[in-house]
N, C-alpha and C positions, 0 to 999 in steps of 0.2 A: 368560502368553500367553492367551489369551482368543478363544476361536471358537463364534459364536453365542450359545448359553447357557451355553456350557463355557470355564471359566477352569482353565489348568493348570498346576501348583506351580509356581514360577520354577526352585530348587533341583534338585526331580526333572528337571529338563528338561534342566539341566544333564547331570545323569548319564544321559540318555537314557532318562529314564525318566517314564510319562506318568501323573500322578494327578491327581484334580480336586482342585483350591483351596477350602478353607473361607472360609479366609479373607483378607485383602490388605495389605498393608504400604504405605502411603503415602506412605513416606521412599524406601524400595528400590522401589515401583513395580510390586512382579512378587504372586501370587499364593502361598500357604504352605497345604500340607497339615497333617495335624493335628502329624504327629513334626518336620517343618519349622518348623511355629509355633514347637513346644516348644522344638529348638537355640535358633531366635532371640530367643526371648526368653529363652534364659539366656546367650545370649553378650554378652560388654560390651558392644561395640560397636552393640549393636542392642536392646540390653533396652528401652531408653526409642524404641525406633519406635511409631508409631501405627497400629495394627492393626485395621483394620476389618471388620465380617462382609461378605461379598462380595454380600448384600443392599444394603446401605449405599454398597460402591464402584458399584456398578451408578448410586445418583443422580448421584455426580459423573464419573463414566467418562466423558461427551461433554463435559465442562468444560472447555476448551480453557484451558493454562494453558504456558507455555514459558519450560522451567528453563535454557535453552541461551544462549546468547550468540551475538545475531545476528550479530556481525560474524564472531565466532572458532570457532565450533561446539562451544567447550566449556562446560564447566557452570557455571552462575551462583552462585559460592559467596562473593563477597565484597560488600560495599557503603559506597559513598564516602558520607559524611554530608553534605558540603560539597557533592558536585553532586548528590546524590540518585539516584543510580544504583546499579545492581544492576551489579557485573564479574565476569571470567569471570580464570582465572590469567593470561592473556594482557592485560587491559585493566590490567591493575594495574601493572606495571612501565613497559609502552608509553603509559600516557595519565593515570596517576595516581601515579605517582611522588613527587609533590611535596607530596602529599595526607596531611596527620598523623590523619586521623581514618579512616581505611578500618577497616573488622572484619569479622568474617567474619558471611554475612546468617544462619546459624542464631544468631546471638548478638542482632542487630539486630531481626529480626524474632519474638521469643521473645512479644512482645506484641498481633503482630497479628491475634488474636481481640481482644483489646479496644482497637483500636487504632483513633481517630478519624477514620483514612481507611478503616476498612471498615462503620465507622455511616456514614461520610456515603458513601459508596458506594452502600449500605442503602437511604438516605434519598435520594439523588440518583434511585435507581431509582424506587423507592416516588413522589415529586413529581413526576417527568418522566411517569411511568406514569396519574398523579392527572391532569397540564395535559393530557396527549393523548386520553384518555377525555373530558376537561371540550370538548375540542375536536370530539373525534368528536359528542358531543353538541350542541354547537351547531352545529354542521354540518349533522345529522342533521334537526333543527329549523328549520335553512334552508330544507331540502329539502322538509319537510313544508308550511313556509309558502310556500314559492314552490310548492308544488302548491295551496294553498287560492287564492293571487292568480291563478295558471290559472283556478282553477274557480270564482271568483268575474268573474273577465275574459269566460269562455265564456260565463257564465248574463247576463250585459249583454248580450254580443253577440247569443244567442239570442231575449235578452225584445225586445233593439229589432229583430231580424230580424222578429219575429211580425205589427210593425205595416207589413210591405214586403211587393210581392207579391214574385210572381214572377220580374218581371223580376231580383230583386238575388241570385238563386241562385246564381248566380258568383259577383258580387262578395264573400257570406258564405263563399262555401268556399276563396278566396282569403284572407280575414283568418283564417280559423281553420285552415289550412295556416301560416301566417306564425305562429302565436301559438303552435302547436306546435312548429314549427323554432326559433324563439327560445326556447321552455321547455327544449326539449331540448338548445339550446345551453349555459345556462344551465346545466341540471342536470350534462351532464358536464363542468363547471368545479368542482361540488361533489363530483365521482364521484373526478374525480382527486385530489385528497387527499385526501377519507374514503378513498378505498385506501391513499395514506400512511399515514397514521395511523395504521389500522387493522393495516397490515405492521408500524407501529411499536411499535403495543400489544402485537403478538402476542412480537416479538423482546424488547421490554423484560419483561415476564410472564414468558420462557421466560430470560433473563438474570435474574431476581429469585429465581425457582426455584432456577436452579443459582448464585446466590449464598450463599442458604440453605442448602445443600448442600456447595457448598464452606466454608462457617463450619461447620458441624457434622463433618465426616468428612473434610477432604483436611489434608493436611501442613500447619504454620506459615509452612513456605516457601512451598507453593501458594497459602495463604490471602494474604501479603504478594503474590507474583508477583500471582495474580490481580485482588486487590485493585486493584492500579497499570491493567492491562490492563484491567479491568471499567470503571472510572473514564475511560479515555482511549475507549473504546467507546461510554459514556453521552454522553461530551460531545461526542464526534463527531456523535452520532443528535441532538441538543439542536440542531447548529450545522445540519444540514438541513432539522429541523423548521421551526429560523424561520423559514430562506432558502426553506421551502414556502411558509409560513402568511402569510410578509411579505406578498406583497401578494394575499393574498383577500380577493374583494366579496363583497357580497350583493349581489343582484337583486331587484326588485320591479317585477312586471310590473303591467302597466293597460293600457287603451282608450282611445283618445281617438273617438269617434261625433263622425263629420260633423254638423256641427249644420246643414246643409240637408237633412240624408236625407232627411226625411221630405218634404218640400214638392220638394223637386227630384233627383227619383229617376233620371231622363234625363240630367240632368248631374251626377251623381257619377261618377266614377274608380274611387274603390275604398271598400272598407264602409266602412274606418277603419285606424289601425293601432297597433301594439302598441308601447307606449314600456317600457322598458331602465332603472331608473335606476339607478345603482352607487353603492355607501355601503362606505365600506370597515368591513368586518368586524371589526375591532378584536379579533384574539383575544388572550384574555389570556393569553398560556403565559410562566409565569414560574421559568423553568430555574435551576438553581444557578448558582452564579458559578463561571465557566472556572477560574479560580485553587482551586476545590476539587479539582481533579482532582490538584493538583501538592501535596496535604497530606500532610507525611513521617506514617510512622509513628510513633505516641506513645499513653501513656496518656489515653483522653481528658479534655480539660479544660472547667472551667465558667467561666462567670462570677462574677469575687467583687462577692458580695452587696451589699457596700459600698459599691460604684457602683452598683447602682440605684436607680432611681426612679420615683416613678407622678407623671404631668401629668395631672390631673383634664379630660376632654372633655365631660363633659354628665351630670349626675344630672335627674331626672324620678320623680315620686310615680305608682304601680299607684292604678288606681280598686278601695280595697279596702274587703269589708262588713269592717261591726263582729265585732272581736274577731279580724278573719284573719289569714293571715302567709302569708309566702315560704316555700314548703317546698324547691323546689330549682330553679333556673336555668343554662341556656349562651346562649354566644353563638352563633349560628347564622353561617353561611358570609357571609350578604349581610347581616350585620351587626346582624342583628333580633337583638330577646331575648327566648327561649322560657322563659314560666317554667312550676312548681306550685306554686298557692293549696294550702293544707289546707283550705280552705270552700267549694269549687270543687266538681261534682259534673262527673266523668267529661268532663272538657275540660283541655286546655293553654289558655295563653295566649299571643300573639304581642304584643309591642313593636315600635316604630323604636328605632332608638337614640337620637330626641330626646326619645321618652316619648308618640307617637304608637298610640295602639291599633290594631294592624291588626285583629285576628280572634282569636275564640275559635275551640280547635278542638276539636272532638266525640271523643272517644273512646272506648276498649273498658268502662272501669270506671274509680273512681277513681284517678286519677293519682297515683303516689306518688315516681319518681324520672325523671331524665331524663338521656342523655348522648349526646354525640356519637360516630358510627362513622366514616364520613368524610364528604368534602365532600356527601355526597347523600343520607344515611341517619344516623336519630337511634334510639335504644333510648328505648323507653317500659317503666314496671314499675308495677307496680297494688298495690293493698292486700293484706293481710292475707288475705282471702280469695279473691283472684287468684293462682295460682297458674301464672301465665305474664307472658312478655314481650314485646316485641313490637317488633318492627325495622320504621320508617317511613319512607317518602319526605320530605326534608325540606321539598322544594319544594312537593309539593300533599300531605302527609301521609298518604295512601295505605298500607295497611298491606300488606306485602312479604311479612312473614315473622312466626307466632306460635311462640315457643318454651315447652316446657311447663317448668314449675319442680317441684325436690322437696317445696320448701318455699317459706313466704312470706319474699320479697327486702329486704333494708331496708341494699343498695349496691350500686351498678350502677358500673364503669368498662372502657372498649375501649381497647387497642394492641396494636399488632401481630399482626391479625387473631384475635385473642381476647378474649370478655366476661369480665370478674371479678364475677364478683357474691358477695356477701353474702347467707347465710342466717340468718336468727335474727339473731342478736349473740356467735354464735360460729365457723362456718365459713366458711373462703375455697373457694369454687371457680369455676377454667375452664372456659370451655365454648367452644367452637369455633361458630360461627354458624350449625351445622347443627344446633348442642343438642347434638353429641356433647360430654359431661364428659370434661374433661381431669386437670390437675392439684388439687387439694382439702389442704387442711390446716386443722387447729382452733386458734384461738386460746383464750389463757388471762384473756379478759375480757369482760364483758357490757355493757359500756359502750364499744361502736364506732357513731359516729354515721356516717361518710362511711369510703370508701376513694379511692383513683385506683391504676391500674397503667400502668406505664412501660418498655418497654426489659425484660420478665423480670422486673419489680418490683414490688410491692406495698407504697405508702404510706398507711397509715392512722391515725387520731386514736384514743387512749380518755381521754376527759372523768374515766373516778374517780382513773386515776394522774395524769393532767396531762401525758400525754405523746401525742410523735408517733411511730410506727415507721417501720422502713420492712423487709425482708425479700426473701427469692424466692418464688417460686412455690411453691417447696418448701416454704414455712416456716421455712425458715432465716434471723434476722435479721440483717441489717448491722448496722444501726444502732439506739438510740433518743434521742428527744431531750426535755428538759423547762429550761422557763425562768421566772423569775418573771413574763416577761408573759403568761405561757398560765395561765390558770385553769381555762377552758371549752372546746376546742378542738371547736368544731361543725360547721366543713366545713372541707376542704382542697381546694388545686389543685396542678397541677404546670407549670410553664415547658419550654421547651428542653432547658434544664439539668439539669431534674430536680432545682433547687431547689422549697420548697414553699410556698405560703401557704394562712395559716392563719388563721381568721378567730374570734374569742372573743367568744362568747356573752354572758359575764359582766361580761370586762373593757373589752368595745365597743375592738376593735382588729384590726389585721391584721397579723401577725408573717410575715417570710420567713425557713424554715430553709434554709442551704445544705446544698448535697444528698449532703454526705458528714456530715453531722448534728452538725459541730464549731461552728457560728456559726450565728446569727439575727439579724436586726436590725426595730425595729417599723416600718413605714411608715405606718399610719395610725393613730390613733386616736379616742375619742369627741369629740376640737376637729376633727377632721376631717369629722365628721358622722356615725358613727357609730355604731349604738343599739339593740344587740343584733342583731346581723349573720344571718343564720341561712344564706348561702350565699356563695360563690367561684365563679368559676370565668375562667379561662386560654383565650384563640385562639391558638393557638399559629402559624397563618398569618398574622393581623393584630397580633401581638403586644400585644392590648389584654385587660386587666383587667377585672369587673366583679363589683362587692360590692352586694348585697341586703342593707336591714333586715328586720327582723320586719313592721315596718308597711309595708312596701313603697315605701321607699325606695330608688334604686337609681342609683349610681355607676359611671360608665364610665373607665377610666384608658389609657392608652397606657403602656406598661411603657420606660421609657429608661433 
């Protein structure tokens, strides 16, 4: 029982007796003192509960999760495979009787931390949370521009008031009443759903929280219940959002000046007046598919390898000096490609992706790696003697944020709101985007050209064995994998799946490992146009490919 900051034993309570709780049992739900703890974890029945410090039940305590059976009031302890439903002892004889596959849900859901409805839960928040930001922001941008066409609408009206006398004193204060009544009409069109949105971002943020939270410290049960209920809550807020966003405009105010003012000032009406045009907004909010929500529990599954394929969209030659190369490349959101020259002093480059040069861009120090954070923010990492990094605005490059380094970087990769970077050619460490270090471990090789991290995971190449790994955070390795197409293995990416590609320096090819490390297969090679590859990398929005040479040739693929 729990009042205010005071949680108190379940047990002692029982016996009328009142002690604070250390700790929490997740399975029993109630509070355990410390000689309480001890019975229960040495009674059978309870040794294997999941016992939390009552720090840790504190994140998930307002996680609203129900173990009960709406219809029957009692407890949800079985589940039908065949309708996908959670039963209570009452639904099982009266509604499912006929059903050879019922089992009881602690057996059913034994896997629901790793279970592909609560990544895409994960993931449905995370992209719902991405469209509604990318929305708020263009909104936000609306608002800004429909205030510049005010105030470039005013300074017309103004400049051509200056050449009227007196008499049109009225008539000007009559169109700039008009021109603010309609802006302000205007704007609270854009008011009310940035307020959506905005309630939406705050509920999905405060649901991703306590998803987090529920995967780390509540029951297997809770994790499954919640999972179903978190998912049916996501796509609820999905099916409001549109039916908001469906039909917003933009507005673009203007003037239209009497073209006799000037000459027939007596017989005008009114100064002018203020035209409205509506363009529909076209937002792009691109929700999961409704049928995610209804994905049973399961081990998650990938794609096999075997059916993939790359459909070549457009290769285009880098204007490169003599002797330069591709040091490292991504695809950017709006489909540019941002690379690093090694001959480049202290600038990125930007692409089209038909091989159109937009912009060189100016930076802190020479550029040495590059990677995407999310839709609006890229990690930049410097040489040698830079000992920091630097988190950018994608869209005007703007530097956000300088993070200081122990040591010089030579690999940089972001998920799941943390940087992996490489020091030397021997340490992995996390760092949280404040720069606080996280987790750190040493590898046993000097030969690590690229890493990428995924989902808890770190894949990385080393060229002197000919192999790829892959591990956790910890250091612990799953896997490793070595082929006779891999010779050189100089950059890697990662897909969805957490399948890898991998691009060979030596052998001019691009190998896909599947991402439990048992099969590969080559998709490209030097007939394919490739000629010492020196970069990868993966959209995982656009699901397009794109491989760099040395000389700066460069391939775009669609992944099918």
């Amino acid at each position: 029982m729990a009042s205010g900051n005071y949680i108190s034993c379940g047990p002692c309570m029982f016996d009328d007796v009142k002690k604070n709780a250390g700790r929490w049992c997740t399975n029993c739900e109630e509070g355990l003192c410390e000689d309480c703890e001890n019975l229960h974890r040495k009674s059978k029945i309870s040794r294997n509960h999941k016992v939390i410090t009552i720090e840790d039940y504190r994140k998930i305590e307002h996680v609203s999760i129900s173990q009960v059976c709406e219809h029957h009031g009692e407890n949800l302890e079985w589940f039908c495979k065949s309708h996908d439903e959670a039963l209570c002892v009452v639904c099982v004889p009266s509604k499912h009787k006929a059903c050879s596959d019922v089992i009881p849900i602690s057996i059913y859901s034994a896997n629901s931390r790793q279970s592909s409805a609560l990544s895409d839960l994960e993931e449905m928040i995370h992209g719902t949370l991405r469209n509604v930001k990318q929305c708020i922001k263009n909104r936000e941008s609306a608002t800004k521009e429909l205030e510049k066409q005010e105030l470039a609408v005013k300074t017309m009206v103004l400049e051509t008031r200056i050449k009227l006398n007196g008499q049109l004193d009225k008539l000007q204060e009559k169109l700039l009443h008009e021109l603010r009544s309609t802006s302000q009409t205007c704007k609270s069109k854009y008011v009310e759903i940035l307020q959506k949105l905005k309630s939406t971002e705050e509920m999905l943020t405060k649901l991703r929280e306590q998803t987090l939270h529920m995967k780390q410290f509540s029951s297997d049960i809770q994790v499954f219940l919640g999972t179903r209920q978190g998912n049916r809550r996501v796509v609820s807020e999905i099916e409001s959002i549109k039916e908001e966003i469906g039909d917003a405009k933009n507005y673009e105010l203007n003037v239209s000046i009497h073209s006799k003012i000037e000459k027939l000032v007596k017989e005008v009406d009114d100064f002018g007046q203020i035209q409205v045009s509506e363009v529909s907004a076209k937002l792009d909010f691109r929700g999961p598919k409704i049928d995610q929500a209804q994905i049973r529990i399961k081990v998650p599954s990938s794609r096999n390898i075997a059916d993939i394929k790359l459909q070549c969209i457009g290769t285009f030659k880098m204007r490169m000096a003599n002797h330069a190369s591709v040091r490292d490349c991504i695809i950017l959101p709006n489909g540019h490609v941002l690379m690093v020259s090694n001959a480049i002093e202290n600038q990125l480059i930007e692409y089209s992706n038909t091989g159109e040069h937009i912009q060189d861009i100016q930076v802190s120090a020479k550029p040495n790696l590059i990677a995407m954070v999310d839709l609006n923010r890229i990690v930049v990492t410097y040489g040698e003697k830079a000992l920091f990094l630097e988190i950018m605005n994608s869209n005007t490059f703007n530097i956000e944020k300088q993070i200081s380094l122990q040591n010089s970087c030579t690999g940089i990769s972001y998920a799941d709101g943390k940087l992996c970077v490489m020091y030397g050619k021997y340490t992995i460490q996390a760092i949280d985007l404040s720069g606080k270090e996280l987790e750190a471990f040493k590898i046993e090789s000097n030969c690590l050209p690229c890493i990428k991290m995924s989902r808890e995971k770190i894949f990385y190449a080393d060229y002197d064995t000919k192999q790829v790994h892959c591990c956790r955070l910890t250091g612990e390795e799953l896997w490793k994998f070595e082929c006779d197409s891999i010779k050189f293995p100089y950059d890697i990416t990662i897909d969805s799946y957490n399948n890898v590609y991998v691009v060979d320096y030596v052998d001019k090819n691009l190998t896909i490992i599947q991402h439990d490390g048992k099969d590969s297969k080559t998709l490209l090679s030097e007939s394919d146009g490739l000629n010492c590859p020196t970069c990868v990398d993966y959209n995982k929005d656009t699901k397009t490919l794109i491989v760099c040479n040395k000389d700066g040739k460069v391939a775009i693929f669609n992944v099918i």
